[in-house]
Legacy VTK file of the C-alpha trace (Angstrom):
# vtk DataFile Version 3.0
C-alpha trace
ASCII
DATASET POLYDATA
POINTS 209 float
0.000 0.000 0.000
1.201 3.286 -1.099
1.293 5.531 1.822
-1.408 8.740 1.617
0.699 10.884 3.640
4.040 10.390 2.218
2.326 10.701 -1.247
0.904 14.022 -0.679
4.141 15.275 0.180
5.570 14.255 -3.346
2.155 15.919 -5.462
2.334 18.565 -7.651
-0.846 18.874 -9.885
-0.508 19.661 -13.552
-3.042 19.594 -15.964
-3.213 18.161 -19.339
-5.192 16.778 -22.462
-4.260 14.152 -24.524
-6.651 13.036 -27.465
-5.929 9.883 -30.183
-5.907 10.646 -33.582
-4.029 9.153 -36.956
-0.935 7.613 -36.896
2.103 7.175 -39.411
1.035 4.082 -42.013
3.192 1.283 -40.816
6.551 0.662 -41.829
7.464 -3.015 -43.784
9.541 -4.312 -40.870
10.166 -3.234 -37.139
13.554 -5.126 -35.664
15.151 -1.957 -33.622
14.901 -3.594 -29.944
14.454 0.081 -28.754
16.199 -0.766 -24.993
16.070 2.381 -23.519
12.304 2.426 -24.134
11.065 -0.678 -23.336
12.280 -0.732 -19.580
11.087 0.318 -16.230
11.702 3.273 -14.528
13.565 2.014 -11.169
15.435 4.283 -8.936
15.292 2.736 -5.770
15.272 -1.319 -5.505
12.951 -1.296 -2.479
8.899 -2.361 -2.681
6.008 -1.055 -0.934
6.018 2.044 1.559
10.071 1.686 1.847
9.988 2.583 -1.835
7.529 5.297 -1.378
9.556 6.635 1.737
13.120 6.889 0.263
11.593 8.080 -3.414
9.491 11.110 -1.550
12.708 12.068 0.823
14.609 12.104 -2.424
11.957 14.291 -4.358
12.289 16.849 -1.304
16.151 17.012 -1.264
15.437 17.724 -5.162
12.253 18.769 -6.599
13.544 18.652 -10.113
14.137 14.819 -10.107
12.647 12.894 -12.628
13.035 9.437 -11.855
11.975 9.483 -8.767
9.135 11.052 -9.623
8.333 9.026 -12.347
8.834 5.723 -10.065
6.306 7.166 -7.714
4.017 8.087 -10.389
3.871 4.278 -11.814
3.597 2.852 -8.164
0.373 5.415 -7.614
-1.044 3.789 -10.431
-0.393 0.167 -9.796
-2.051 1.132 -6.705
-5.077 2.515 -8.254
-4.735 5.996 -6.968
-5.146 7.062 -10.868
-5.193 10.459 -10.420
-2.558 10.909 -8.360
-0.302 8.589 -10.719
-1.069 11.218 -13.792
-0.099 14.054 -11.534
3.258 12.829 -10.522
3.368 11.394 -14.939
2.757 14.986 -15.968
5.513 16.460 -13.075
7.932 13.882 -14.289
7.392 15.027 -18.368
7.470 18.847 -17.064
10.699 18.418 -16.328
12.307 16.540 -18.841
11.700 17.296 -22.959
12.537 14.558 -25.717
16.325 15.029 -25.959
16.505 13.441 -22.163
17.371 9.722 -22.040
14.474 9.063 -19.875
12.072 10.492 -21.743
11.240 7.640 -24.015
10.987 5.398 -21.036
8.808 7.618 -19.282
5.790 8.157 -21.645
6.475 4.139 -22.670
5.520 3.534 -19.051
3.058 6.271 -18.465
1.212 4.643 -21.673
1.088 1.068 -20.074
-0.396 2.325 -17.279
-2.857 5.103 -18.689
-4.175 1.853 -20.837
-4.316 -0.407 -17.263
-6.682 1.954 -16.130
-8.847 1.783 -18.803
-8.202 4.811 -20.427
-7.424 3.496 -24.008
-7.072 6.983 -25.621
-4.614 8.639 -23.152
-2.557 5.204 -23.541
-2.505 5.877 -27.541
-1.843 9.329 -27.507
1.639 9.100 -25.048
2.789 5.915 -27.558
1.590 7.974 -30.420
3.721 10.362 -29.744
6.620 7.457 -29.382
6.336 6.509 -32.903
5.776 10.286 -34.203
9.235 11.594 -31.867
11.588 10.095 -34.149
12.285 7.113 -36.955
12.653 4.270 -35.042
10.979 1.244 -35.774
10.621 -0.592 -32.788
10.101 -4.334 -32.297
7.769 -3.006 -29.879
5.552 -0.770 -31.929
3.349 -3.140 -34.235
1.909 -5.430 -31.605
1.033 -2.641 -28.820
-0.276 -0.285 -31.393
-2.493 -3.104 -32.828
-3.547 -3.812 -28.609
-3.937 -0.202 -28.238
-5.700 0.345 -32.118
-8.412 -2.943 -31.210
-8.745 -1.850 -27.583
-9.939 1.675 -29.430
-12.427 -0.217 -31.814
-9.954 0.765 -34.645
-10.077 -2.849 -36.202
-8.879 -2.159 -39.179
-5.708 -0.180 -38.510
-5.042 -2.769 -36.045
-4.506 -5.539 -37.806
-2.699 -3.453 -40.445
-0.312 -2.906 -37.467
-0.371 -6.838 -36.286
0.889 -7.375 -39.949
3.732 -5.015 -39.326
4.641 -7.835 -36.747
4.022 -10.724 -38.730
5.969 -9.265 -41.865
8.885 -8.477 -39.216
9.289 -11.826 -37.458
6.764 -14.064 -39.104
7.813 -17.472 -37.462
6.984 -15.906 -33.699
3.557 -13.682 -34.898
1.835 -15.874 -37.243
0.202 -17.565 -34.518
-0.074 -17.014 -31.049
1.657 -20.101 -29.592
4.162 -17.532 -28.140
2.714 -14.827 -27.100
3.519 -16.091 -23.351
7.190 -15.632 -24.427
7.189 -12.535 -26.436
4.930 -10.404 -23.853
5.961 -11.535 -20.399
5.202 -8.145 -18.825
1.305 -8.319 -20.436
-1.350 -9.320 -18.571
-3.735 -12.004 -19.615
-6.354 -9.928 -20.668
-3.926 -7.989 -23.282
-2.526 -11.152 -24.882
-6.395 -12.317 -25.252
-6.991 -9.030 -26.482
-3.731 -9.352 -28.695
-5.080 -13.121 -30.258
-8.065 -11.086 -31.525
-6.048 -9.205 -33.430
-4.174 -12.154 -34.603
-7.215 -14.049 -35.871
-8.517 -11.239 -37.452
-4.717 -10.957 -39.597
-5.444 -15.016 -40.243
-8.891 -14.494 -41.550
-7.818 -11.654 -43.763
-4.368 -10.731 -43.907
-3.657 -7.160 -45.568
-0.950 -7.113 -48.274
1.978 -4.763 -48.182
1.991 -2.136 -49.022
LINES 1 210
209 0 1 2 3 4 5 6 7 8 9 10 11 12 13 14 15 16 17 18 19 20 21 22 23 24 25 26 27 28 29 30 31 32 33 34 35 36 37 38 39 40 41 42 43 44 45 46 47 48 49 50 51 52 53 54 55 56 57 58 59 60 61 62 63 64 65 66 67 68 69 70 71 72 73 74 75 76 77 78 79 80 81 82 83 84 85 86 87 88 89 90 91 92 93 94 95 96 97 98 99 100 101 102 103 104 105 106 107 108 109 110 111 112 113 114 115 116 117 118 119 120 121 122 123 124 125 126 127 128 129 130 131 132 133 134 135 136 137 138 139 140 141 142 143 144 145 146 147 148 149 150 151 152 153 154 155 156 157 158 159 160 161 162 163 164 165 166 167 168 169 170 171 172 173 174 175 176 177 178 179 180 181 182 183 184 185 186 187 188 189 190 191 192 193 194 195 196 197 198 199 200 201 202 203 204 205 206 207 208
């Protein structure tokens, strides 16, 4: 449990929108592994309130931190204290811009847990702005964007995204006997979500390009 007292301490408020709208058509193939995205934001090793005490002492020695921030911000979340979590999200992004290191990271993370929440659009538009930041074409991109795409009721788009995956590595997508082993950090629910995708590429898969 995330402490409400030591959390409070840590909260700045900062407003702001975020809407979905088009993305980029897909590129043929997506093999960058993308590392300093695809990671978690860890400052401190410890779990539970002993994280939350030594990441809010640190945020007071130094408002401007960012990690720390965006630690606590992820752990608010987890913890269902949703508004709290975008708070501490949007304090973290205030202080960094898109030259940082941990920016990527950041709005990977704040994405994951915007869409955990339920809030499909807000997920799409922080990894929309991943794929629109710079050229990279992540191994990463095709299957979340198809998640994210479906989750959104954009069929369509999603499996054009799926195909992305399938074109990339098509002995691991083509079926999804290993979706266990490619997404160990997804829940159940999103690899479900993720074969529905996948069946609707089998039934129908788009050409290139």
């Amino acid at each position: 449990m995330l402490s409400r007292t030591l959390l409070a301490t840590a909260l700045l408020a900062v407003s702001g929108a975020v809407s979905a709208q088009s993305l980029p058509r897909p590129s043929e193939f997506y093999f960058d592994a993308d590392a300093n995205t695809v990671k978690p934001v860890v400052v401190v090793r410890e779990s539970g309130d002993a994280a939350t005490e030594k990441l809010v002492k640190a945020i007071e020695r130094n408002p401007r931190a960012k990690g720390e921030v965006a630690q606590l911000a992820h752990m608010a979340m987890d913890a269902g204290r949703t508004d709290l979590g975008k708070q501490l999200y949007e304090r973290a992004l205030g202080a960094i811009d898109r030259s940082d290191a941990l920016w990527r990271s950041v709005v990977w993370n704040y994405g994951w847990d915007l869409y955990r929440t339920g809030d499909f659009e807000a997920a799409f538009a922080q990894w929309r702005t991943l794929v629109e930041a710079r050229s990279v074409t992540a191994s990463w991109m095709p299957p979340t964007l198809a998640l994210s795409l479906w989750s959104l009721g954009r069929k369509e788009e999603a499996v054009q995204w799926y195909a992305a995956a399938v074109r990339s590595e098509p002995q691991q997508w083509n079926s999804t006997a290993q979706f266990a082993r490619l997404l160990p950090e997804w829940r159940d629910a999103e690899r479900s979500t993720l074969a529905e995708v996948q069946a609707a590429w089998a039934a129908n898969p788009p050409s290139w390009p």
